[in-house]
N, C-alpha and C positions, 0 to 999 in steps of 0.2 A: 472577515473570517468569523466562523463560527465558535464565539464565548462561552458556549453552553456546554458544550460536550468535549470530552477528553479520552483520549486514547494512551494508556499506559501499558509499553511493551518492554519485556526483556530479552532479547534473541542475541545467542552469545555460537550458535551454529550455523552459517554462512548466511547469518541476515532470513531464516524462513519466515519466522515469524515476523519480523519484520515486513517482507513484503505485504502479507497481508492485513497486518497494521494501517500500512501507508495506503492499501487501497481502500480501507475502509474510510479514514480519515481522510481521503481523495473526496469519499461521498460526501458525508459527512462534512467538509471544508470546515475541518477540525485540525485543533495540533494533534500531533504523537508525539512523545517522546519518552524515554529510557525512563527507570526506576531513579535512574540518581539526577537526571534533568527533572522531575517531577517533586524533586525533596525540595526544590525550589521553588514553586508554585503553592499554592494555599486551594488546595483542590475540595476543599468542602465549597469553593468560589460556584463548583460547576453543576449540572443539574445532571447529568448525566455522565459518567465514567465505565472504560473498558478498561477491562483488565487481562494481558495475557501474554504468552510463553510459551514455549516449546514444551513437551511432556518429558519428566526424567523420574525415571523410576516408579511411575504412576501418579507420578503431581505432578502442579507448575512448578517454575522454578522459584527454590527458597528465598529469592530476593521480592517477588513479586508478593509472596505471601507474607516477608518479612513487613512488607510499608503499609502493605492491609493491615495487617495486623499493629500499625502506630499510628492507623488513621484514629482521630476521635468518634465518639458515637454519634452518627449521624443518620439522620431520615434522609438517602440518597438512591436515584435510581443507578445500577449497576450493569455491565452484560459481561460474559467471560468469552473467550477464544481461546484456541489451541491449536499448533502443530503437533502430529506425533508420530511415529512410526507404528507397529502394532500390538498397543500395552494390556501386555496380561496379565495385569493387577485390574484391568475394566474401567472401575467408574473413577477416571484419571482428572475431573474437575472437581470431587465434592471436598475436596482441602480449601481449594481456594472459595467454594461457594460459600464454606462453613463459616471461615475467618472473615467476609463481608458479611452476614449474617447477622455474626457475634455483634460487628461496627455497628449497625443496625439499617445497614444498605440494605435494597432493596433490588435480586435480581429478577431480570425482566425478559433476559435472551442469553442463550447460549450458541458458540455456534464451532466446530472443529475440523480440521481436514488433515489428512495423511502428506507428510513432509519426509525428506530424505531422510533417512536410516544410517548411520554409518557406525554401527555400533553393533557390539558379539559376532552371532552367527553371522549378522548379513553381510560382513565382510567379507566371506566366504565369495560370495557372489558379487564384491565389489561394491555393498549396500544393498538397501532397498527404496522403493521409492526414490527411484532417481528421475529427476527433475520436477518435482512435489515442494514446497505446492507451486501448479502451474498456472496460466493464465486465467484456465476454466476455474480455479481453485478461489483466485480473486474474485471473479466475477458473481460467485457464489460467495463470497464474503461482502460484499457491493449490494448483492440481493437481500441480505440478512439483514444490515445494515439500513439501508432504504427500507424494508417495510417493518422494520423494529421501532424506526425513528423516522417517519415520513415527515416529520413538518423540518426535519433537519437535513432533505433529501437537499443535493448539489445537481441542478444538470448542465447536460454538457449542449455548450450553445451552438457547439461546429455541428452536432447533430437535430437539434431540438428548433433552433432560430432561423440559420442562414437555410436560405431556399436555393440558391442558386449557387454550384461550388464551380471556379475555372477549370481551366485544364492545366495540370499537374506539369512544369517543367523544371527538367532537370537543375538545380543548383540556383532555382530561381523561385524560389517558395509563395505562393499569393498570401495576401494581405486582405482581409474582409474588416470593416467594422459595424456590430451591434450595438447599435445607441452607442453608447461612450468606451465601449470594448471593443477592444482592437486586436484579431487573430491571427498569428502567421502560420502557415502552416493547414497540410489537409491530411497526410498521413501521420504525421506528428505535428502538433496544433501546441503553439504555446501564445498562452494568454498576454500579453505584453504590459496589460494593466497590473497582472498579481507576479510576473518577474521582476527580478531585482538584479538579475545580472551578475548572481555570485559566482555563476562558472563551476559549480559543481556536475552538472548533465555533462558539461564539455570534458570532463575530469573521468565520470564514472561510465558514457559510451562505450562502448567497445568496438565502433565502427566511425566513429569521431560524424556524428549526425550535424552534430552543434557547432555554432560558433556565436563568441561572444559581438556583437558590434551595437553602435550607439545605448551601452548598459543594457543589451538585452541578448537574451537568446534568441537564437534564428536557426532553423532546421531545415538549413541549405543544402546537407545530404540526407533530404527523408525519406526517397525511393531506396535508400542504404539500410534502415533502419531494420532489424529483425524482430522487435517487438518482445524484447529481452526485458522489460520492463523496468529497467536500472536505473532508468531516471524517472519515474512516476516513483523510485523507492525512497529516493536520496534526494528528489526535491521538495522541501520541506514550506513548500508558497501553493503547492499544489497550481502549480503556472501552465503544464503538461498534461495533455489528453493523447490521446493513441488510436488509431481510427481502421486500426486492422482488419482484411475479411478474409475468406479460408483462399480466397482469390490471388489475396497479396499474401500469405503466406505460402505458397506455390509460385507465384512471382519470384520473393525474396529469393526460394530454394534455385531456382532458376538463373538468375542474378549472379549468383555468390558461386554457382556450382563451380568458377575456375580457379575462386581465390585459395588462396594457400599463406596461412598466416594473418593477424591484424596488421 
């Protein structure tokens, strides 16, 4: 795992920011974790730090800014992110940029995207930005991220190494190994070397993809899978890759069209 680099997120509204915390941090093969996991860490340790949260009232949120602001004076590189809906106070980063500043961090990259609303008027209409940020939204925080910090770039080896994929059978997931890495999985691909078996993916599913056997996960229903990205959020070993095209998303829709209920 990646030592160097830290991702510090506060997301207290259905995980948005969160999500793409964890994709960056996917890149990256970095930790994440919450403002009050990070009081525990000695994070002048890292050479590079994110810092970020959902927008409320035209900043991040005051916890984020609170630990900025009890960090020591350090010569550190910095990047900030944000969810938000759509803030009419404008330049909805420069609190947090200011308070790294003061520490005597250094930022290097910013980077934001529009996240569910469920706040004032937009209730009106049931919110805004529903279903924000979505997978493009990652993928565009994955790109930010990789060419902000390329020498910390993570790739993914189901697509970059193996040459040669099986054919896909039901409830019978293939098994490939890369030199000393071993992958189960082609539409959902978990690394077997970076799982640990803790059963949270089989927990946070919502189409029960997973199952735990000999301490590892196994994505025994990955033709099930709808690319919800709930377990690339909440797996914190970064064990999970996702190998979706607009092909299998028209598939899934196909799929599912008779079920009724999880």
């Amino acid at each position: 795992m990646n030592e160097e680099v830290l991702i510090i997120e506060e997301s207290i509204f259905n995980d948005q920011t969160k999500r793409l915390a964890k994709a960056m941090a996917n890149q990256l093969d970095c930790r994440c974790v919450t403002t009050n996991e990070a009081k525990s860490l000695n994070v002048d340790d890292y050479k590079v730090v994110g810092f970020g949260s959902g927008i409320y009232f035209g900043m991040h949120h005051p916890k984020i800014i609170e630990f900025v602001n009890q960090l020591p004076v350090k010569d550190q590189k910095s990047f900030i992110f944000s969810t938000h809906g759509s803030p009419i106070l404008g330049k909805y980063h420069d609190a947090l940029r200011l308070a790294l500043i003061q520490r005597g961090r250094t930022v290097i990259g910013e980077f934001d995207t529009v996240g569910y609303d469920g706040t004032g008027p937009f209730m009106i209409f049931g919110g805004g930005h529903k279903g924000r940020p979505h997978e493009g939204d990652c993928k565009r925080a994955k790109q930010f991220v990789r060419k902000l910090l390329p020498e910390y770039d993570i790739t993914d080896l189901y697509l970059t190494k193996l040459e040669k994929k099986n054919k896909i059978t039901e409830g019978h997931p293939n098994v490939y190994k890369i030199d000393s890495v071993i992958l189960v999985g082609d539409k959902v691909t978990v690394n077997q070397n970076r799982c640990i078996g803790c059963g949270v993916c089989t927990e946070k599913c919502p189409l029960s993809v997973f199952d735990i056997s000999d301490g590892k996960a196994i994505p025994n229903r990955e033709l099930d899978c709808v690319f919800c990205q709930k377990c690339l959020t909440f797996c914190n070993y970064r064990a999970i890759t996702l190998h979706g095209s607009n092909y299998d998303y028209i598939r899934v829709a196909i799929r599912h069209r008779k079920k009724f209920g999880l």
